[in-house]
N, C-alpha and C positions, 0 to 999 in steps of 0.2 A: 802492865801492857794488856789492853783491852783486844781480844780478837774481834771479827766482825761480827764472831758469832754473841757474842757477850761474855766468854770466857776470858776467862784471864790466867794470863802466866805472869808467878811475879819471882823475886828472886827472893830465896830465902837462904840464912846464914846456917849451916849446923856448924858448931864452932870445935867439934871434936876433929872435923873434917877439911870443910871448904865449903864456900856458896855455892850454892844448886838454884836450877830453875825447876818452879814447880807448878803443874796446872792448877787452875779452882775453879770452882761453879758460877754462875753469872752473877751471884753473891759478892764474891770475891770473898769470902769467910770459910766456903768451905773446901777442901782441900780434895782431890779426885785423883790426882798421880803425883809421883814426885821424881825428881834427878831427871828430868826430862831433857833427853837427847837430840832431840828432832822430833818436828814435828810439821803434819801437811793437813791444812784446814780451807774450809769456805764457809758460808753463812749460818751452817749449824753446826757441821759436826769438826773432830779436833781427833785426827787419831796420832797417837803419842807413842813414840820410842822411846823408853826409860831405860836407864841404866838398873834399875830394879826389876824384871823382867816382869813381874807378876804382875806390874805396873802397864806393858803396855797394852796397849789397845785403843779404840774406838770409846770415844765422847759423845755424848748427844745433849748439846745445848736446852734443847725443847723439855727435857728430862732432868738436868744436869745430874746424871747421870753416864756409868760405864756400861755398854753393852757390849753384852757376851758373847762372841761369836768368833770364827778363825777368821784368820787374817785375809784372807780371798773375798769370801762374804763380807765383813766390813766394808772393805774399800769399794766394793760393786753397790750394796746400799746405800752408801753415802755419797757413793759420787766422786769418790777422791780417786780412783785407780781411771787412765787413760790406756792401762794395758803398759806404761814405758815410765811411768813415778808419778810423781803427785800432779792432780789435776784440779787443785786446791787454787789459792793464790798467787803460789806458785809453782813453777812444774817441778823444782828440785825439794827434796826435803829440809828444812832449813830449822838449821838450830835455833832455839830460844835468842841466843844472845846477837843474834845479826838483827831482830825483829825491833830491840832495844830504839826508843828514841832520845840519846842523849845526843847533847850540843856537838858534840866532838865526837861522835861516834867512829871507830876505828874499822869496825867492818859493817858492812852492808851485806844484806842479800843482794846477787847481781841484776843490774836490771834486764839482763836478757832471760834472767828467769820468772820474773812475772807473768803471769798466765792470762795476757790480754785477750788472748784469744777466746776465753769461758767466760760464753753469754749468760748462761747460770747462776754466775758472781752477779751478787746483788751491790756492793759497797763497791762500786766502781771507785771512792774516794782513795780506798786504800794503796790504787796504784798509784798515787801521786806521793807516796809515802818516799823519802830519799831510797836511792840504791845505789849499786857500784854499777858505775858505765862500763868498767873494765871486760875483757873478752869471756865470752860463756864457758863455762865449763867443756861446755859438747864442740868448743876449739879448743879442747886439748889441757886448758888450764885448768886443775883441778886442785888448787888450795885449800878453800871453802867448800866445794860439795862435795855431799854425801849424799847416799843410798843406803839410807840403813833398812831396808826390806828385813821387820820382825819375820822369826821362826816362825812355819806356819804349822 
């Protein structure tokens, strides 16, 4: 799965475990986090909630590279923090595997969460990407979202 930024999350097997999703560099060879929980992105940067903690943080495309910095300061740099979740592509955090585009795909991100509104967003293409029409989370339904706000 190609982000807009050129990053890629792909799914990798550890077979002692379970399959994980894990970020890589606009390579797609080189590996930048792993176990990836959620994640909130736009045209460069990819900041990633891992289930490895050491793992999360702030991506920069332009670098592919991790930069270093608390969690306040990333999101303010990069553009991702609205002050109320992600101000990415979309407003909720959204795990690896709703991004997936298979035939049959069983969960979508919702479409009430796409971030139509951010002029910023350069791949205006990506909102035509399928999503769930179903009710927003911010009505109450909360199956699918998350807020995994890392430790700062």
């Amino acid at each position: 799965m190609t982000l807009p930024s050129g990053m890629q999350l792909g799914r990798q097997f550890d077979w002692t475990r379970y399959a994980r999703w894990d970020l890589f560099a606009t390579t797609g060879r080189t590996p930048l986090s792993r176990d990836v929980a959620f994640v909130c992105f736009n045209d460069r940067y990819v900041f990633v909630h891992s289930k490895d903690r050491e793992l999360t943080g702030l991506y920069d495309a332009e670098t592919d590279s991790r930069v270093r910095m608390d969690y306040a300061h990333a999101m303010a740099i990069s553009g991702l923090s609205d002050g109320n979740g992600c101000n990415g592509y979309y407003t909720d955090w959204i795990g690896p595997g709703l991004l997936y585009e298979a035939k049959a795909a069983p969960f979508l991100p919702r479409c009430a969460s796409r971030n139509l509104d951010n002029e910023a967003l350069g791949n205006r293409s990506w909102f035509d990407r399928p999503c769930d029409p179903g009710p927003s989370p911010r009505d109450g339904d909360r199956r699918d979202a998350g807020s995994p706000v890392p430790s700062q």
